[in-house]
C-alpha positions, 0 to 999 in steps of 0.5 A, a space after each residue: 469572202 467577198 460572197 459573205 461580205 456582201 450577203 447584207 445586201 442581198 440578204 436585206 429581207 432577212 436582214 429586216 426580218 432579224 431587226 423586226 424580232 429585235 424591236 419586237 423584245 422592246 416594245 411587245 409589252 407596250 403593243 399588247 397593252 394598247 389594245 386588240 387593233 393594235 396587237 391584230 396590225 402587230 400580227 399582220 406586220 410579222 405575217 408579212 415579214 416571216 413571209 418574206 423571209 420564209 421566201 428568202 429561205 425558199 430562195 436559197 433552198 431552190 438555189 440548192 435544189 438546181 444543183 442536185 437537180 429532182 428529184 432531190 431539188 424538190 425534196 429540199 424545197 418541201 423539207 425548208 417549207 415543213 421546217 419552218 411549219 414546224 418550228 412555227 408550230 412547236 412555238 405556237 403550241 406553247 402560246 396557244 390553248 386550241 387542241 387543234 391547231 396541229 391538226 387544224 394546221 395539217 389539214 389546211 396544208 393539204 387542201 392549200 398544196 393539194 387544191 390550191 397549189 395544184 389546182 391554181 398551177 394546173 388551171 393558169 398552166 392549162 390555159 397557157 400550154 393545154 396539156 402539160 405532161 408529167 410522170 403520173 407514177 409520181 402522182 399515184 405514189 404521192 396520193 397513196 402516201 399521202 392517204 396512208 398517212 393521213 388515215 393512220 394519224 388523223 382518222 384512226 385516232 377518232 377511234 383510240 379511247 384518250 386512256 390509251 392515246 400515248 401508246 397510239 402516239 408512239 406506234 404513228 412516231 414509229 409508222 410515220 418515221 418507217 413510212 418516210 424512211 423507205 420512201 426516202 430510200 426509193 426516190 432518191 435511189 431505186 425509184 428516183 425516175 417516178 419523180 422527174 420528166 424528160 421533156 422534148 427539146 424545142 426546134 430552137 434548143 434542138 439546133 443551139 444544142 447540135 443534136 447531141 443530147 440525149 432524146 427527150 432530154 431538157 432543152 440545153 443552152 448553147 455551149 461552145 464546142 468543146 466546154 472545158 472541165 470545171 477549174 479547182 476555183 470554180 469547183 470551190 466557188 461552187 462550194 462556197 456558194 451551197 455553204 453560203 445557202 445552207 447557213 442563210 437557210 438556217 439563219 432564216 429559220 431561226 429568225 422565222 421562230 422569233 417572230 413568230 413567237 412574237 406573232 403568236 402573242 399578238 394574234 392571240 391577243 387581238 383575237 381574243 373574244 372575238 367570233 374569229 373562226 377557229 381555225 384561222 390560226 392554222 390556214 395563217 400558219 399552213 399559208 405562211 410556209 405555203 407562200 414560197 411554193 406557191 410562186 415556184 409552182 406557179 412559174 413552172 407550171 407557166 414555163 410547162 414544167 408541171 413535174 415540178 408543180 406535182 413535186 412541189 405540191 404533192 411532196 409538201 403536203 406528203 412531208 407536212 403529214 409524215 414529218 409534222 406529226 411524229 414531231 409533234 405527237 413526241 411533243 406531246 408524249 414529253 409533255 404528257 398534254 394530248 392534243 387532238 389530232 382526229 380531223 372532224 367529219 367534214 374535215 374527213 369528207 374534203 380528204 377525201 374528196 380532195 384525194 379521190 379527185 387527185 387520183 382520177 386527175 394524176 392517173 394518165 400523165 397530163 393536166 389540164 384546165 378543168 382538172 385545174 379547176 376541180 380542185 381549185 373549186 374544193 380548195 375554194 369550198 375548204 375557205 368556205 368552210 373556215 368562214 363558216 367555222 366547220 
């Protein structure tokens, strides 16, 4: 109780998050008739309150994520990051007349995980350790994961005539959900060890831990010499505090789906007429639920924990195709509105590119600094290209 009591104070993100939606329902009609500046500075007020409580969820899910330990822990962060793609999503799509936000949204996720996140994680990590190793299995089963994907449902689709999309839609419902389910199965059973890296104890944990772990284990933390079994109260204690997680994550995601039907009228509003890039709703939605893991792939690359980075990355990008198309393309069969889902030549090309680079750099278990870069010089060239309107 005292836990749940003191939540508001711990919670105050969310908190403001949750009164900002409220102010939100009274004075919306009024900040949308005061003209498109004061709509766009609405917009970019709500971005930075759903990032902040997109990060509290992201808090929580990490929170999770250490109890269960990889390659569970960076399933939940991923899953809590689509989550709130999705929903903002699903939301947007009522307001918006583009029949390419979905896709549009999709692709910025991966060239900003895969070459933003990857790229930035492993150039900082690079300059501050070297090498960084990790388990390159992990690595090779994302980038083909990730290609199938994406191939069957964001390159094929240029070629299925519009008279027979439905039928389309729900075979890649059918894949996607198939494709994930079994690998599902395999990493978090017959395969789990593709997705974690037992790295080498340092002299200093060597001698805090006696010698007594395991080789190639993770450093430990002093402990007495006999540590005794976990009490009932600490168990439960344990308990109360994953509910209290579970429930501040699904309060924040409700939250986030308020403001950011808010968000999407009055972005929609103030960009209205204007020579904005098309795809500047997709990079604010992909960037939005992007956020948090940046800052946890960040700080494990810095601490040489690139299996993280590589979880954290590649998993977000493989859970934001094979989970937010099936959602979306049902969506779309329920209400009989198609929208386009096959990506452009140039978005094709920068794929491509991206996961080429990605199989040659993820292939022998260490990062570096210059593969780093490369795919920070193609997450640069993906702004480049949104500026540029392709």
């Amino acid at each position: 109780m005292a836990n749940i009591a003191a939540l508001p104070k711990q919670e105050k993100s969310l908190v403001l998050a949750a009164l900002v939606a409220i102010a939100c329902i009274f004075v919306e009609h009024s900040l949308l008739e005061a003209g498109k500046v004061v709509s766009l500075i609405a917009a970019a007020v709500l971005i930075g309150v759903i990032v902040l409580a997109s990060t509290r969820v992201a808090h929580h899910a990490e929170i999770l994520a250490h109890k269960v330990g990889d390659p569970y822990g960076t399933m939940i962060l991923t899953l809590s990051a689509v989550a709130v793609e999705v929903m903002i999503l699903a939301i947007m799509l009522g307001s918006s007349t583009s029949p390419t936000l979905v896709r549009d949204t999709i692709y910025s996720a991966v060239m900003l995980d895969i070459n933003g996140i990857l790229g930035l994680a492993a150039l900082l990590g690079g300059l501050r350790h070297g090498e960084q190793p990790y388990n390159d299995n992990s690595g090779k089963t994302y980038g083909v994961m990730i290609l199938t994907a994406m191939g069957i449902s964001m390159i094929v689709p240029e070629f299925v005539p519009d008279d027979r999309w439905h039928y389309y839609s729900g075979f890649t419902i059918i894949a996607m959900i198939a494709l994930y389910a079994l690998f599902l199965k395999m990493q978090v059973g017959p395969h789990s060890y593709f997705f974690s890296y037992s790295y080498k104890k340092t002299p200093q944990a060597a001698v805090t831990s006696g010698g007594n772990g395991p080789a190639g284990s993770e450093p430990l933390s002093p402990q007495p010499a006999t540590t005794p079994a976990a009490s009932p109260s600490t168990e439960k204690s344990e308990e109360a505090s994953a509910s209290v997680s579970i429930g501040v994550i699904l309060f924040g995601v409700v939250v986030i789906g308020f403001l950011a039907e808010f968000m999407a009228a009055f972005l929609g509003s103030g960009l209205e007429g204007t020579s904005a890039p098309p795809a500047l709703m997709a990079v604010i939605v992909a960037s939005i639920s992007a956020a948090p893991e940046i800052l946890t792939a960040l700080r494990a690359a810095l601490r040489n924990r690139m299996q993280s980075v590589i979880n954290i990355a590649m998993g977000a990008s493989l859970s934001t195709v094979i989970l937010t198309v099936p959602v979306m393309e049902a969506i779309a069969l329920y209400t009989g509105q198609p929208f386009v889902m096959a990506m452009t030549p140039v978005q094709t090309v920068m794929v491509v590119i991206t996961l080429i680079v990605a199989a040659i750099n993820l292939n022998d278990g260490e990062t570096n600094a210059i593969e780093g870069m490369t795919h920070f010089v193609l997450f640069a060239t993906f702004i480049m290209l949104t500026v540029l309107g392709l």
